[in-house]
VMD Tcl script that builds the backbone (N, CA, C; Angstrom):
set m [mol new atoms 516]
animate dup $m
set s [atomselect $m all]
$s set {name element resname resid chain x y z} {
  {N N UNK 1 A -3.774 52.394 51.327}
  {CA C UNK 1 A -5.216 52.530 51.267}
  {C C UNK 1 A -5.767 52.104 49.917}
  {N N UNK 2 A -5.153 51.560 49.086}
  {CA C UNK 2 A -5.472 50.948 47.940}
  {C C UNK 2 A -5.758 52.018 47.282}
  {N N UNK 3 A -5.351 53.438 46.983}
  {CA C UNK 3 A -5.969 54.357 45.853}
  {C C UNK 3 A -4.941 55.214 44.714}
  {N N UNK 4 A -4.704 54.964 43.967}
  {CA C UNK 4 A -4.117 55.553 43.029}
  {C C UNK 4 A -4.712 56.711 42.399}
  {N N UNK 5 A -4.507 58.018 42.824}
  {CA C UNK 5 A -4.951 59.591 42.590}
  {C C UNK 5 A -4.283 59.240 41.225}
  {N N UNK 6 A -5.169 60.658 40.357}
  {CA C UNK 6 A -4.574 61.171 39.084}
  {C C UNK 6 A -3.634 62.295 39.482}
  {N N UNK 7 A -3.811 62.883 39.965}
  {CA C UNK 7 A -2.972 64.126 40.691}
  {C C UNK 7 A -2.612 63.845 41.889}
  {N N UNK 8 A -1.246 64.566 42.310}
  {CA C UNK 8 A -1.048 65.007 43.866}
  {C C UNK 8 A -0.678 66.649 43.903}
  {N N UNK 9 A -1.448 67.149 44.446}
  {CA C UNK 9 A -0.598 68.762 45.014}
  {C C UNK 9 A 0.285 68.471 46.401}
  {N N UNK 10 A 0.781 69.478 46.558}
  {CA C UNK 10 A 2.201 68.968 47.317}
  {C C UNK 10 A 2.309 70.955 47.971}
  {N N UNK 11 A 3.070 71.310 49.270}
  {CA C UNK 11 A 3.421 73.003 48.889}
  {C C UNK 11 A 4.326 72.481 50.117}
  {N N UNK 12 A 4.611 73.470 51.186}
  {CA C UNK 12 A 5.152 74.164 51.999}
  {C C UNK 12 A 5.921 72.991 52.794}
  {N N UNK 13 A 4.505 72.017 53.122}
  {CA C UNK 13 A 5.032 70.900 53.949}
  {C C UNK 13 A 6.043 70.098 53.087}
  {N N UNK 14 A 6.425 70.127 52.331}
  {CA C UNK 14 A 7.333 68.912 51.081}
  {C C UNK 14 A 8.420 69.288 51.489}
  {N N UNK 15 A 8.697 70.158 52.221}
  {CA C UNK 15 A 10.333 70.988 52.418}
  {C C UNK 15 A 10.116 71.209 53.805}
  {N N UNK 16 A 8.980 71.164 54.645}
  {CA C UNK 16 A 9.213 71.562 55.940}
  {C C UNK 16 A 9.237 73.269 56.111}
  {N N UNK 17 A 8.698 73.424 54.947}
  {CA C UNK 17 A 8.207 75.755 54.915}
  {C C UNK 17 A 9.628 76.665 54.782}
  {N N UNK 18 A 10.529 75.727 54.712}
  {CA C UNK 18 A 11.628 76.488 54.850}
  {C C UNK 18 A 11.818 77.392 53.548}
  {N N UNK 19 A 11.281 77.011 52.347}
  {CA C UNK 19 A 11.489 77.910 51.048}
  {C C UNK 19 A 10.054 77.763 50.478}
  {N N UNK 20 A 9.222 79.230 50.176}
  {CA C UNK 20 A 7.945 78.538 49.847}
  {C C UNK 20 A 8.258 77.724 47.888}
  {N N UNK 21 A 7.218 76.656 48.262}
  {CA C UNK 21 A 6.989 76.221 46.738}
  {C C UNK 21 A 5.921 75.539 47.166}
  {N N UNK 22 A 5.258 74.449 45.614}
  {CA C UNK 22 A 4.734 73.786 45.668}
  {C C UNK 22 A 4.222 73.268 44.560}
  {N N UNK 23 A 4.100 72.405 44.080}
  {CA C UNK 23 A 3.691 71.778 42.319}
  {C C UNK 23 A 2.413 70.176 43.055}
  {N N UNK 24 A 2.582 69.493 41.457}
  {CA C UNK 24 A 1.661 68.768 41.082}
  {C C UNK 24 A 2.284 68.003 40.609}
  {N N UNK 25 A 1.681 65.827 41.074}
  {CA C UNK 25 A 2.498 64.832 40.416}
  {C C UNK 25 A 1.602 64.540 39.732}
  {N N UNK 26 A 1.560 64.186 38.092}
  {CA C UNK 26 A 0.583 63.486 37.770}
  {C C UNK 26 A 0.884 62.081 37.277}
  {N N UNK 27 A -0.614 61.432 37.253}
  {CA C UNK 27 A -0.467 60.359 36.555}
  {C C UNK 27 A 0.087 59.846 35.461}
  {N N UNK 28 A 0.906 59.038 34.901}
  {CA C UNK 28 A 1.181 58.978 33.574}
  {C C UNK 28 A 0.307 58.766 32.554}
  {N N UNK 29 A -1.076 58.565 32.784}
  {CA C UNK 29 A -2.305 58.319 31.787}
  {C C UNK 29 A -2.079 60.198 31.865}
  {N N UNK 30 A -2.273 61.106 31.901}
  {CA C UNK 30 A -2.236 62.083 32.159}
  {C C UNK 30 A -1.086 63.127 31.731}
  {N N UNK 31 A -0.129 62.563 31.886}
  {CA C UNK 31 A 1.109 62.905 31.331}
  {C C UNK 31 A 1.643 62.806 30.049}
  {N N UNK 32 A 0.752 61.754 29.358}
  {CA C UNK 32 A 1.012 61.403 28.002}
  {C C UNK 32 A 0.203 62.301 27.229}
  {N N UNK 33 A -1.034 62.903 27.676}
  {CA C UNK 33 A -1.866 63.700 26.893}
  {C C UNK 33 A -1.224 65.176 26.988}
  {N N UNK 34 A 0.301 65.206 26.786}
  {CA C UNK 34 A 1.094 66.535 26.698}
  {C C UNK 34 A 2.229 66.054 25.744}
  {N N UNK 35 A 2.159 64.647 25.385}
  {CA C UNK 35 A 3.110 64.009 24.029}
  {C C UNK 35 A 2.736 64.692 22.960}
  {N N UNK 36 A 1.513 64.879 22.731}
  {CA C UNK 36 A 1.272 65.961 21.689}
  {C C UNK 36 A 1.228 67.411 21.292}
  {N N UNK 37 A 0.691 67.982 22.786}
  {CA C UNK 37 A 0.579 69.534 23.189}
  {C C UNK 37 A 1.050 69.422 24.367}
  {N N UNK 38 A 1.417 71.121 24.012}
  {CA C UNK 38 A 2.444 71.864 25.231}
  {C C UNK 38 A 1.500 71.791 26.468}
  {N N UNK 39 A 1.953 71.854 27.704}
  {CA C UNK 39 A 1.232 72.332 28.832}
  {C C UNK 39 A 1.034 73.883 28.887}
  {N N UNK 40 A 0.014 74.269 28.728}
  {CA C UNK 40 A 0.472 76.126 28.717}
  {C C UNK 40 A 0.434 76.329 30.486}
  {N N UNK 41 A 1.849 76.194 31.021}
  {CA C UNK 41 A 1.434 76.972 32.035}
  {C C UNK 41 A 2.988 77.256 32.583}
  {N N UNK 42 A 3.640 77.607 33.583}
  {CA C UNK 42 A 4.730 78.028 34.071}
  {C C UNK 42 A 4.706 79.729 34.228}
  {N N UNK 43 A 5.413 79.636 35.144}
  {CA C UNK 43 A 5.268 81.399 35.670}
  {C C UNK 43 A 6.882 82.165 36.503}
  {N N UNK 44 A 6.770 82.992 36.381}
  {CA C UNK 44 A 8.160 83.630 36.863}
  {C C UNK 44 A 9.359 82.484 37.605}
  {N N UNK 45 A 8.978 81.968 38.604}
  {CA C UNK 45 A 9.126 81.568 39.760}
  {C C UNK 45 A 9.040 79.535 39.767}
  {N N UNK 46 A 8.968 78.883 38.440}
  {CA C UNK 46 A 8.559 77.973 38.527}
  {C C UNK 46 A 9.719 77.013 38.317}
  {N N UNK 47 A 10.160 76.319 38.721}
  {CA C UNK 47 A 11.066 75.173 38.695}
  {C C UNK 47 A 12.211 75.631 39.760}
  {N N UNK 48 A 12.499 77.072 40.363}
  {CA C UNK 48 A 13.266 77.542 41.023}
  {C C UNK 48 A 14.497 76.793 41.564}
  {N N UNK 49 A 15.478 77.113 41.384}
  {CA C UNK 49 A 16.306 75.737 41.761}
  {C C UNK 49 A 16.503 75.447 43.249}
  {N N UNK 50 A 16.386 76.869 44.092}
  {CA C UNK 50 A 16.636 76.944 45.187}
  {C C UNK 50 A 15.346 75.944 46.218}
  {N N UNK 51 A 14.210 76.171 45.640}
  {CA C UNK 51 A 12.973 75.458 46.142}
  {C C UNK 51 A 13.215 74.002 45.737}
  {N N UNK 52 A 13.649 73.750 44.573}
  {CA C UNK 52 A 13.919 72.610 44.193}
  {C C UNK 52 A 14.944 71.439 45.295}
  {N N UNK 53 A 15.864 72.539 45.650}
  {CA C UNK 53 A 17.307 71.972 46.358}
  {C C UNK 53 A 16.580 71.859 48.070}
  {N N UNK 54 A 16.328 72.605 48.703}
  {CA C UNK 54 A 15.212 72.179 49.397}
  {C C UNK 54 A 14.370 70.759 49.550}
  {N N UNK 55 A 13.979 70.531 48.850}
  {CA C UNK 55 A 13.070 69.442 48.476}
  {C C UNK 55 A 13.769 68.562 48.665}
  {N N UNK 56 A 14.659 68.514 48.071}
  {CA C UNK 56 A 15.640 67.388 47.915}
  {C C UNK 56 A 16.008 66.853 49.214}
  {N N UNK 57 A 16.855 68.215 49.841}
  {CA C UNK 57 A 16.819 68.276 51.149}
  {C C UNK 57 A 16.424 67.745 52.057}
  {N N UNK 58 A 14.980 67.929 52.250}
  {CA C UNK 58 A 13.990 67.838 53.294}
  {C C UNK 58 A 14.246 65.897 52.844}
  {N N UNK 59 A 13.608 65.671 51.955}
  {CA C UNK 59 A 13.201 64.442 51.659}
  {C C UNK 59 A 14.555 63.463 51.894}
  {N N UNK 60 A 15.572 64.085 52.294}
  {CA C UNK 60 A 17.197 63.272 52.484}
  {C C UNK 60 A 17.136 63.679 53.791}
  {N N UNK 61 A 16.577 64.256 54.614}
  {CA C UNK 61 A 16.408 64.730 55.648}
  {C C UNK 61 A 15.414 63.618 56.699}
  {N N UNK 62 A 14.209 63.351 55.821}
  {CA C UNK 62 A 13.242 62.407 55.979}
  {C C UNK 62 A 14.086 60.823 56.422}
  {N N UNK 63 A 14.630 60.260 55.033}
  {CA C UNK 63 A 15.147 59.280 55.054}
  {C C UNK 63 A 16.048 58.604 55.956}
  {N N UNK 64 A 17.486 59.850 56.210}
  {CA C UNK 64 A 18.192 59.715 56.857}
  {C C UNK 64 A 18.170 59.784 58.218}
  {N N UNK 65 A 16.849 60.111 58.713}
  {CA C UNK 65 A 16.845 60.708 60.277}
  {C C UNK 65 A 15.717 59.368 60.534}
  {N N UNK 66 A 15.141 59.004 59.720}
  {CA C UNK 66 A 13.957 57.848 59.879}
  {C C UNK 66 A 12.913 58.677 60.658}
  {N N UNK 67 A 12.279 60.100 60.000}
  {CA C UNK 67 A 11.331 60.518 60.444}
  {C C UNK 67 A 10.128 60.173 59.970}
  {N N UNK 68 A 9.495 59.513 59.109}
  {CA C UNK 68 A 8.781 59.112 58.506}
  {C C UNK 68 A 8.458 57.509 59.178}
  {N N UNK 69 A 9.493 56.966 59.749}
  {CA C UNK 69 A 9.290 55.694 60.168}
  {C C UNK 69 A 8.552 56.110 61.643}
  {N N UNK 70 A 9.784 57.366 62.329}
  {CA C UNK 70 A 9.101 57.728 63.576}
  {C C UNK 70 A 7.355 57.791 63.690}
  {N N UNK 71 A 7.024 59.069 62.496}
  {CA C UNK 71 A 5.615 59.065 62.677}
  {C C UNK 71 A 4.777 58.006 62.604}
  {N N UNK 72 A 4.908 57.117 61.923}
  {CA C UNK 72 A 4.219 55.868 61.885}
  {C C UNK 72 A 4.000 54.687 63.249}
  {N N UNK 73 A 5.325 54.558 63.816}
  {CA C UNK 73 A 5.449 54.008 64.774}
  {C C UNK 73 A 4.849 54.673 66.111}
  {N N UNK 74 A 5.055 56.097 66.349}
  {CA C UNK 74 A 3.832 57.134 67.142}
  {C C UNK 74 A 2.812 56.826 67.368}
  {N N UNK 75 A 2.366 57.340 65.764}
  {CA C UNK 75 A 0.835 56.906 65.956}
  {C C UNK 75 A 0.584 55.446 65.959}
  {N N UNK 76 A 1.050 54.077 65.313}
  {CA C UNK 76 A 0.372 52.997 66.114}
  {C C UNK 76 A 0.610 52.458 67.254}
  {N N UNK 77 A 1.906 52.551 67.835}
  {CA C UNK 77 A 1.934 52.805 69.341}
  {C C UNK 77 A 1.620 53.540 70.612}
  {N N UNK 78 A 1.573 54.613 70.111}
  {CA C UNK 78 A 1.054 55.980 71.426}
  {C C UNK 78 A -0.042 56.172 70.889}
  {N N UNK 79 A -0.417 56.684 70.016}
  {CA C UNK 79 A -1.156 57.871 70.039}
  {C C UNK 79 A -2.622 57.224 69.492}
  {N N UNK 80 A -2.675 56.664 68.697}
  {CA C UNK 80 A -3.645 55.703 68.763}
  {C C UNK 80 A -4.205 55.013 70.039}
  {N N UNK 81 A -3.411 54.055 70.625}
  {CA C UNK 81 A -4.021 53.814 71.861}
  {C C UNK 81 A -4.351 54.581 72.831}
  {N N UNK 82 A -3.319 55.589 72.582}
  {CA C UNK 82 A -3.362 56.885 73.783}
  {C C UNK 82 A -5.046 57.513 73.749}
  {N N UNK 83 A -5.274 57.996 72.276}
  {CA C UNK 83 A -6.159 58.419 72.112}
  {C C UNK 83 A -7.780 57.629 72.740}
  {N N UNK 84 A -7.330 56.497 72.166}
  {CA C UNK 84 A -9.032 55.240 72.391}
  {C C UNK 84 A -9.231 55.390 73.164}
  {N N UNK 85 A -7.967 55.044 74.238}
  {CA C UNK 85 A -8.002 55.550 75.986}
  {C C UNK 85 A -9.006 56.417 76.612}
  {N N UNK 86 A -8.550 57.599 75.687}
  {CA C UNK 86 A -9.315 58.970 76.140}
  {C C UNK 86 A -10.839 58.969 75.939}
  {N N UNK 87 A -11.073 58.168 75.112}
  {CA C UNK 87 A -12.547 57.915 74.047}
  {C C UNK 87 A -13.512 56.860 75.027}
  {N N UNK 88 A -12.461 55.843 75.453}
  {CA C UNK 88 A -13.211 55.017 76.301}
  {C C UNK 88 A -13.821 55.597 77.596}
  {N N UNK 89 A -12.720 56.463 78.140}
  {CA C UNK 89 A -13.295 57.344 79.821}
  {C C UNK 89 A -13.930 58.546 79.424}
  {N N UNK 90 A -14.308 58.875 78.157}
  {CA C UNK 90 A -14.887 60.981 78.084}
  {C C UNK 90 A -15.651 60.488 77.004}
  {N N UNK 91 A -16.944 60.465 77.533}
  {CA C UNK 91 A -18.121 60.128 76.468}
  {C C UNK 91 A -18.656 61.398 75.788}
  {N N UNK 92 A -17.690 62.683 75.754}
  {CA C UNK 92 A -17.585 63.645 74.813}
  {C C UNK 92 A -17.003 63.220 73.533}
  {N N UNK 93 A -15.975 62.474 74.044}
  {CA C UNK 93 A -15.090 61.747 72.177}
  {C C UNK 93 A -15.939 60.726 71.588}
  {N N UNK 94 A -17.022 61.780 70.512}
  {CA C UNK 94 A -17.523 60.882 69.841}
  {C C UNK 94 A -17.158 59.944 68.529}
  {N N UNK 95 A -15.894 60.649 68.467}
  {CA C UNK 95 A -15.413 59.940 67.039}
  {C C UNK 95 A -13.270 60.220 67.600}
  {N N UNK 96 A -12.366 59.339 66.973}
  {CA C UNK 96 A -11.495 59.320 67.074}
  {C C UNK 96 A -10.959 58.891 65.721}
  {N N UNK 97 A -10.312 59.588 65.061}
  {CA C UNK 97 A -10.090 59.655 63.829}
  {C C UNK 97 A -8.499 59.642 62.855}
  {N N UNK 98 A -7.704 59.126 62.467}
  {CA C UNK 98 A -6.096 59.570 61.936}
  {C C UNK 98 A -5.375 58.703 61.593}
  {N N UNK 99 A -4.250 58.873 61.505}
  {CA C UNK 99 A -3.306 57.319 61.217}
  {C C UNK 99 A -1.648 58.024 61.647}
  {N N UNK 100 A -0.961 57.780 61.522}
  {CA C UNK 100 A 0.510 58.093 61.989}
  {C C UNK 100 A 0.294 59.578 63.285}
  {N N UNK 101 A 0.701 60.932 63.039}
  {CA C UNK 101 A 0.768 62.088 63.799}
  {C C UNK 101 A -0.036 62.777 63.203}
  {N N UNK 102 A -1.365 62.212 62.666}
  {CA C UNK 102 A -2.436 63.317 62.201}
  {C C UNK 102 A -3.670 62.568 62.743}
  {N N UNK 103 A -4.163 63.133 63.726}
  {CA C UNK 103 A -5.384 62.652 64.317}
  {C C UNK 103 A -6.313 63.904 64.586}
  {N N UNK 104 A -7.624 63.206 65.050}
  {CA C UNK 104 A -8.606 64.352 65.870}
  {C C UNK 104 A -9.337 63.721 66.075}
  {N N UNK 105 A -9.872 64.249 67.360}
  {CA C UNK 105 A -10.986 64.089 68.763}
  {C C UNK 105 A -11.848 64.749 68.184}
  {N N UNK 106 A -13.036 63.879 67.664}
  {CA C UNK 106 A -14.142 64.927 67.353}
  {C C UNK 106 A -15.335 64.929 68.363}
  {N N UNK 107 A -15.690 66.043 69.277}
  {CA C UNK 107 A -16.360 66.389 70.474}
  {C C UNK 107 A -17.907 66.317 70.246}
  {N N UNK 108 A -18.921 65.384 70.864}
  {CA C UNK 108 A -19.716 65.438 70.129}
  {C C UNK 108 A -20.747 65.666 71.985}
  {N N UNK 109 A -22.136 66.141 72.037}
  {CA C UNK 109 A -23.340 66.231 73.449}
  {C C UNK 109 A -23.386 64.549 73.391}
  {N N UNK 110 A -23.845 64.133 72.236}
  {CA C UNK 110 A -24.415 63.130 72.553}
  {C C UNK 110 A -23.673 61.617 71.392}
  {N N UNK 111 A -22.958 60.738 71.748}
  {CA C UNK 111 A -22.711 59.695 70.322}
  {C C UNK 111 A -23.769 59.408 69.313}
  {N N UNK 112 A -24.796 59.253 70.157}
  {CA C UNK 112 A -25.632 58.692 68.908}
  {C C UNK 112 A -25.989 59.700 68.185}
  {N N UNK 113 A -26.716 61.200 68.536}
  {CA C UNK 113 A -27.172 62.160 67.412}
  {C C UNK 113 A -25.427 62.654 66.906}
  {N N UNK 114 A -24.612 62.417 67.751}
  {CA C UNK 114 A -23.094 63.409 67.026}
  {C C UNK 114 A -23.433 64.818 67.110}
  {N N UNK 115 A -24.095 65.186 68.037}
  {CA C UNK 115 A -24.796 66.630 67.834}
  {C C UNK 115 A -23.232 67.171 68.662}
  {N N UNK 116 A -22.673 68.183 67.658}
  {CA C UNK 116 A -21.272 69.026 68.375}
  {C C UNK 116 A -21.532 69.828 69.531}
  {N N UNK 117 A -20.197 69.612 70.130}
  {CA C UNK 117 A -20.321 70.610 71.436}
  {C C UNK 117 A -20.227 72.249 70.887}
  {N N UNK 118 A -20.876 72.817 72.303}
  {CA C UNK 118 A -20.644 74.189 71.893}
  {C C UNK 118 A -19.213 75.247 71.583}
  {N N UNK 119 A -19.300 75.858 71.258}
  {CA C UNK 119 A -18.611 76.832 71.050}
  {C C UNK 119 A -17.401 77.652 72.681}
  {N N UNK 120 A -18.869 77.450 73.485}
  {CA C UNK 120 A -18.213 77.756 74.896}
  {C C UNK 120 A -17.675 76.798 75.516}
  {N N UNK 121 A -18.020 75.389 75.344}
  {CA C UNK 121 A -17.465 74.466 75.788}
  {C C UNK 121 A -15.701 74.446 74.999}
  {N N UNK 122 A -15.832 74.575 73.622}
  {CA C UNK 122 A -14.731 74.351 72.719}
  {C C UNK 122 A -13.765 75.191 73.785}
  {N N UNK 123 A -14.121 76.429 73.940}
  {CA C UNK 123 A -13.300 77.457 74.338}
  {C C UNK 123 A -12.501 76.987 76.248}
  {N N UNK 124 A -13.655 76.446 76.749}
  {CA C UNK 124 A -13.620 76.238 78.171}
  {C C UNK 124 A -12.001 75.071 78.037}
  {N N UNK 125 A -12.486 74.175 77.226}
  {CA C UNK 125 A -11.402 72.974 76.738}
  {C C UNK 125 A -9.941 73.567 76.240}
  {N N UNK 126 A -10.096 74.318 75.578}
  {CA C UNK 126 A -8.742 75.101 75.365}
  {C C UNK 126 A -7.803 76.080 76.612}
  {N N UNK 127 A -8.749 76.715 77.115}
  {CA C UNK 127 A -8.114 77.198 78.465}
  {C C UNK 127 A -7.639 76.489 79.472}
  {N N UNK 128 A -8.278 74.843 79.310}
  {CA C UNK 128 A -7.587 73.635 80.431}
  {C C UNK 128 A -6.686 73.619 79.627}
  {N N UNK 129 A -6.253 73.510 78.508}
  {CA C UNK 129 A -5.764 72.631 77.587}
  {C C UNK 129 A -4.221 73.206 77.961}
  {N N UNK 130 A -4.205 74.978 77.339}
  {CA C UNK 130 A -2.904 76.030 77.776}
  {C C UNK 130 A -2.643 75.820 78.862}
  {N N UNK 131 A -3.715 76.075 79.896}
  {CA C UNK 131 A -3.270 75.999 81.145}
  {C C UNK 131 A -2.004 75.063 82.184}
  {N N UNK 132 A -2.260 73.883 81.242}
  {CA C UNK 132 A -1.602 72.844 81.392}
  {C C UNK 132 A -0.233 72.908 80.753}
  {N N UNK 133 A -0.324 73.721 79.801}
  {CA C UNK 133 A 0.925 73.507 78.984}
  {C C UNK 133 A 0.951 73.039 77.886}
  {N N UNK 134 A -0.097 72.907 76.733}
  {CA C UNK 134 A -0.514 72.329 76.048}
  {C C UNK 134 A -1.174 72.826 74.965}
  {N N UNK 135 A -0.820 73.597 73.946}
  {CA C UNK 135 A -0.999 74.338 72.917}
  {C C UNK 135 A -1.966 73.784 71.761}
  {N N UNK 136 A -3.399 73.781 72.133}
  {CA C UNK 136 A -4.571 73.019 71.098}
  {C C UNK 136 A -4.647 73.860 69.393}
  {N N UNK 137 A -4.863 72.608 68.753}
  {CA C UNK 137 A -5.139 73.269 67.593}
  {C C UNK 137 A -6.636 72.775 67.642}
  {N N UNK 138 A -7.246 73.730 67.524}
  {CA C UNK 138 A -8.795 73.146 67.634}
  {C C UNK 138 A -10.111 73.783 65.839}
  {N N UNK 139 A -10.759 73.176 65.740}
  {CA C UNK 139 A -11.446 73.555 64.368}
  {C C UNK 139 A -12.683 73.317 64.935}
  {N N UNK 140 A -14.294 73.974 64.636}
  {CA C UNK 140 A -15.248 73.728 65.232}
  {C C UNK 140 A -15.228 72.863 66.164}
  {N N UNK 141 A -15.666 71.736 66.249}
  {CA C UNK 141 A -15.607 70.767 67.414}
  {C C UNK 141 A -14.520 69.516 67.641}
  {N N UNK 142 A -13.776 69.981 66.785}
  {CA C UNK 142 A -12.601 68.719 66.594}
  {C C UNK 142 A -11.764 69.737 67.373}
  {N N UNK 143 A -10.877 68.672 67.867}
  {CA C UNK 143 A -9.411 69.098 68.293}
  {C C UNK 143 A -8.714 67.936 67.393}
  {N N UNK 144 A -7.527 68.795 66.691}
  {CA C UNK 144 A -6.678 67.904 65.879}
  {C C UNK 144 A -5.365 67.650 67.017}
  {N N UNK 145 A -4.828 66.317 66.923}
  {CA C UNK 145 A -3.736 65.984 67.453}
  {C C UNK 145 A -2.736 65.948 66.595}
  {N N UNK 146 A -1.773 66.850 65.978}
  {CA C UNK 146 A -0.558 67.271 65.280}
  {C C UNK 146 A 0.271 67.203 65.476}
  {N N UNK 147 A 1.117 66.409 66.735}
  {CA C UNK 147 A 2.276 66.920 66.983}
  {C C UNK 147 A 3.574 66.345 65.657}
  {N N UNK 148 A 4.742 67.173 66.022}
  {CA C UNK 148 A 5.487 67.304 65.153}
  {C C UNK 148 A 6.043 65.814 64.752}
  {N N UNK 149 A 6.382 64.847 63.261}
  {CA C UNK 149 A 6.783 63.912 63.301}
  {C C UNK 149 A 8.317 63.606 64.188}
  {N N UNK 150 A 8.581 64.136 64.499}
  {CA C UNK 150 A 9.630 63.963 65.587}
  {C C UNK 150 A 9.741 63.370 67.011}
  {N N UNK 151 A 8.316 63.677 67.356}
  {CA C UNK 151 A 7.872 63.636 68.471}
  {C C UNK 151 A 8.075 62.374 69.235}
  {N N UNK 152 A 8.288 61.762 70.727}
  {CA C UNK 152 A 8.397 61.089 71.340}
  {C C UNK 152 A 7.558 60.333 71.780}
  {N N UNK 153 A 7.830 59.060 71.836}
  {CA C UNK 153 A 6.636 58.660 73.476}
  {C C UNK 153 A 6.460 58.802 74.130}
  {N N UNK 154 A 7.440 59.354 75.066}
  {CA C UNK 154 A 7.151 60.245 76.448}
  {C C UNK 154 A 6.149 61.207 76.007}
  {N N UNK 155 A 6.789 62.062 75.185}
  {CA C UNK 155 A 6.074 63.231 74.912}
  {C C UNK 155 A 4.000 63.381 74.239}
  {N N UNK 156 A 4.121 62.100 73.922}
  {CA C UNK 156 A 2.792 61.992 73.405}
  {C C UNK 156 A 1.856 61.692 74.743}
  {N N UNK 157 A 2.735 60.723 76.006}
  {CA C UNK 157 A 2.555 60.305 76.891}
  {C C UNK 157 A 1.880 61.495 77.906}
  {N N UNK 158 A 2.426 62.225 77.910}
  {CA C UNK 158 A 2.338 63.592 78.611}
  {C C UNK 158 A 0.840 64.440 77.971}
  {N N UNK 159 A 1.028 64.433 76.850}
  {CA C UNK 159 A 0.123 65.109 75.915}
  {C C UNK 159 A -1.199 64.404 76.359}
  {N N UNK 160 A -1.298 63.205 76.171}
  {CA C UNK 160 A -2.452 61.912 76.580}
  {C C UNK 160 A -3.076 62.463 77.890}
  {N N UNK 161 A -2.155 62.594 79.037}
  {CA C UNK 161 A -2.355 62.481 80.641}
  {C C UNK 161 A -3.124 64.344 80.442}
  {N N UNK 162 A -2.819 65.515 79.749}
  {CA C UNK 162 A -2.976 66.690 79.404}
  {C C UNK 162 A -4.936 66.738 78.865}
  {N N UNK 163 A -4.736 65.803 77.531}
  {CA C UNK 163 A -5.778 65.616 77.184}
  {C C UNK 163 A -6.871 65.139 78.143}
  {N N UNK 164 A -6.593 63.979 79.007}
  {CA C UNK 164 A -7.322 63.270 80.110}
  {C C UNK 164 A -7.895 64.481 81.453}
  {N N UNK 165 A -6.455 65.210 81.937}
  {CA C UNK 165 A -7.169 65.931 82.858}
  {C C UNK 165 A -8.053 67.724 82.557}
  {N N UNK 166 A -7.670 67.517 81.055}
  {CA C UNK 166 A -7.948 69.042 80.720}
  {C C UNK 166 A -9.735 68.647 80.819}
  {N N UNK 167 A -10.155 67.250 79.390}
  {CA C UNK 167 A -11.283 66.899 79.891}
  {C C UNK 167 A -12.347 66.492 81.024}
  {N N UNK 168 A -11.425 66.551 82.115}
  {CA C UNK 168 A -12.213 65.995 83.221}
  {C C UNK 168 A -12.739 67.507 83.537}
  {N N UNK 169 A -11.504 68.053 83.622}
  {CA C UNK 169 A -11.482 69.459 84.404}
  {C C UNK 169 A -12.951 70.096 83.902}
  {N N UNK 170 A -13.408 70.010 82.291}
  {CA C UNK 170 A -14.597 70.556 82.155}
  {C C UNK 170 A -15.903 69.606 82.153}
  {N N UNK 171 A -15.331 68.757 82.976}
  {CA C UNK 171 A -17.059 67.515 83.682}
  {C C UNK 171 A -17.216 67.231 82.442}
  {N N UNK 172 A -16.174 66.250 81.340}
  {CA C UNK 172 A -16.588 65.340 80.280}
  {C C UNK 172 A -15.730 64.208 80.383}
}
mol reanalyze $m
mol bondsrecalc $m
mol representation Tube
mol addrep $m
């Protein structure tokens, strides 16, 4: 995306939650303004080796399993198209939004005002959603599409056909 942050925060997800931690990468313009002065900060619990070894872990975990390639290939093969799909037939999906296994359907009355659906509707959509088998993570009017980077094509496939009839089911 062309952007070079001064900072990154990082926590739970860097390891997959298995040990909590979490720190900060900084820039080296940034890093140099501690060549002179100390950083005052560190606390009981900070560099931990065990959180550390973890990390390591996870991220040899990443590499070696090509989960990181998986998510990428997901989302521009399934889930992306999967999604437009859904956007093109349910003129509720006013916006379709993400890149690899982080997306969301943002639910809108109308495209042009973007005016959000209700609250009862949100709720009506989630009860198709379980019903089906299909465990929504939903935030005001978005439903986020999360599934785990692991995840399949079949399985997104399924999720898609879930999404399609849960929306019909509530006349969108």
């Amino acid at each position: 995306f062309d952007v070079r942050p001064d900072l990154i925060t990082f926590a739970k997800g860097v390891n997959s939650g298995y040990v909590p931690v979490g720190g900060v990468i900084i820039s080296e313009e940034i890093a140099a303004t501690f060549d002179e002065r100390v950083f005052p900060g560190g606390l009981t619990y900070s560099g931990h080796p065990l959180a550390a070894a973890s990390i390591v872990a996870s991220i040899e975990a990443f590499e070696d399993e090509g989960i990181i390639g998986n998510a990428a290939r997901i989302g521009r093969d399934h889930l992306k198209p999967g999604l437009l799909g859904l956007a093109a037939e349910h003129q509720i999906i006013g916006e379709v939004r993400g890149t690899g296994v982080f997306w969301a359907l943002e639910l809108v009355e109308d495209r042009t005002t973007k005016e959000p659906v209700s609250a009862a509707l949100m709720g009506q959509l989630k009860t198709e959603l379980v019903s089906r088998g299909l465990l929504p993570f939903t935030s005001d009017n978005r439903i986020h599409v999360v599934p785990p980077a692991i995840v399949t094509g079949d399985e997104v496939r399924r999720a898609v056909e879930i999404y399609d009839a849960a929306l019909t089911a509530v006349g969108r």
